[in-house]
C-alpha positions as CSV (number, residue, x, y, z in Angstrom):
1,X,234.3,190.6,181.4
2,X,233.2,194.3,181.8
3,X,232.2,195.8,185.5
4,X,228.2,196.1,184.7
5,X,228.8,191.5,183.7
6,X,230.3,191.4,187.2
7,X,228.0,193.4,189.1
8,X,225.1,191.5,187.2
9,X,226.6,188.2,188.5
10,X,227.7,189.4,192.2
11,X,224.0,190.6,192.5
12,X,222.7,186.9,191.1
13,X,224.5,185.0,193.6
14,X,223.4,187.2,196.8
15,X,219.9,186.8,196.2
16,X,220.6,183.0,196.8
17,X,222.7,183.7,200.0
18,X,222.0,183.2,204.0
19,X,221.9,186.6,205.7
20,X,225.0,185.2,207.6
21,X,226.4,184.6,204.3
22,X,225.6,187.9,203.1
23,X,227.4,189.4,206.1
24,X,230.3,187.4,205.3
25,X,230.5,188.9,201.8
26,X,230.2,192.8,203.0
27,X,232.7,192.0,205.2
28,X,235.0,190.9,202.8
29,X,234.0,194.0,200.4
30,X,234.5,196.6,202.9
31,X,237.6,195.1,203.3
32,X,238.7,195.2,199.8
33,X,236.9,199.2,199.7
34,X,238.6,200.0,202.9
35,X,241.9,199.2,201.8
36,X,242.1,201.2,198.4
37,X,244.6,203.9,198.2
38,X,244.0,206.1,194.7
39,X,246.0,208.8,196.3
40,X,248.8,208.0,194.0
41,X,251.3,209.0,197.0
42,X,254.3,206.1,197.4
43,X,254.4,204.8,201.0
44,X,257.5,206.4,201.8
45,X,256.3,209.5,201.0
46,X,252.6,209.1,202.9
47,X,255.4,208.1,206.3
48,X,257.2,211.2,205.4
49,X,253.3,213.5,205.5
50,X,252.7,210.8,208.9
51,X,256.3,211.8,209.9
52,X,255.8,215.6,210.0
53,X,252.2,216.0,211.0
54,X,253.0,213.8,214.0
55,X,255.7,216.7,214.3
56,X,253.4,219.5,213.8
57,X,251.1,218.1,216.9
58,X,254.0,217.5,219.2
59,X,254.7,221.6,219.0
60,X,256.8,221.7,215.9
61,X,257.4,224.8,214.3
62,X,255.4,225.8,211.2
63,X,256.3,228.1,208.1
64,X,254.9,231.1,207.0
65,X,253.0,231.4,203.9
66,X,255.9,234.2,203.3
67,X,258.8,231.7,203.9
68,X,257.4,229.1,201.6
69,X,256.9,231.2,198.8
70,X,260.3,232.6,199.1
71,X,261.3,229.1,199.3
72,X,259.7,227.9,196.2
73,X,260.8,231.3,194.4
74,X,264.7,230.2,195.7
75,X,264.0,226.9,193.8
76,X,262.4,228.4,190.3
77,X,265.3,230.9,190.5
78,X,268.2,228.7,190.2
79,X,266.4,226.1,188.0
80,X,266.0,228.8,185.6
81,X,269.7,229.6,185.8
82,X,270.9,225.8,184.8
């Protein structure tokens, strides 16, 4: 069944719903919309963000936009020389 068939049918059945009903439903769809992640991030990686932002707000020290690139320059250097 294709999503415009399943949207046809969820909308049948609602029009035949109590408004408590009907309440019942969005809040089991907010639910289900709430609780989507497409960010394609693993949850170990998402703590790891959590991990240093909470580090960040707490004072941490930050890098320059300088010491990044040289950073990431560092890396492409010696992958280039395996």
């Amino acid at each position: 069944m294709n999503a415009a068939k399943v949207d046809k049918e969820i909308n049948g059945y609602l029009s035949s719903l109590n408004l408590k009903q009907k309440k019942a439903v969005l809040t089991v769809v907010k639910t289900f919309a709430e609780s989507q992640d497409d960010s394609g991030y693993s949850d170990e990686f998402k703590k790891e963000l959590d991990s240093r932002y909470e580090e960040y707000l707490n004072g941490g020290e930050l890098l320059t936009r300088e010491e990044v690139n040289k950073g990431i320059e560092d890396i492409i250097k010696s992958k280039r020389k395996k």
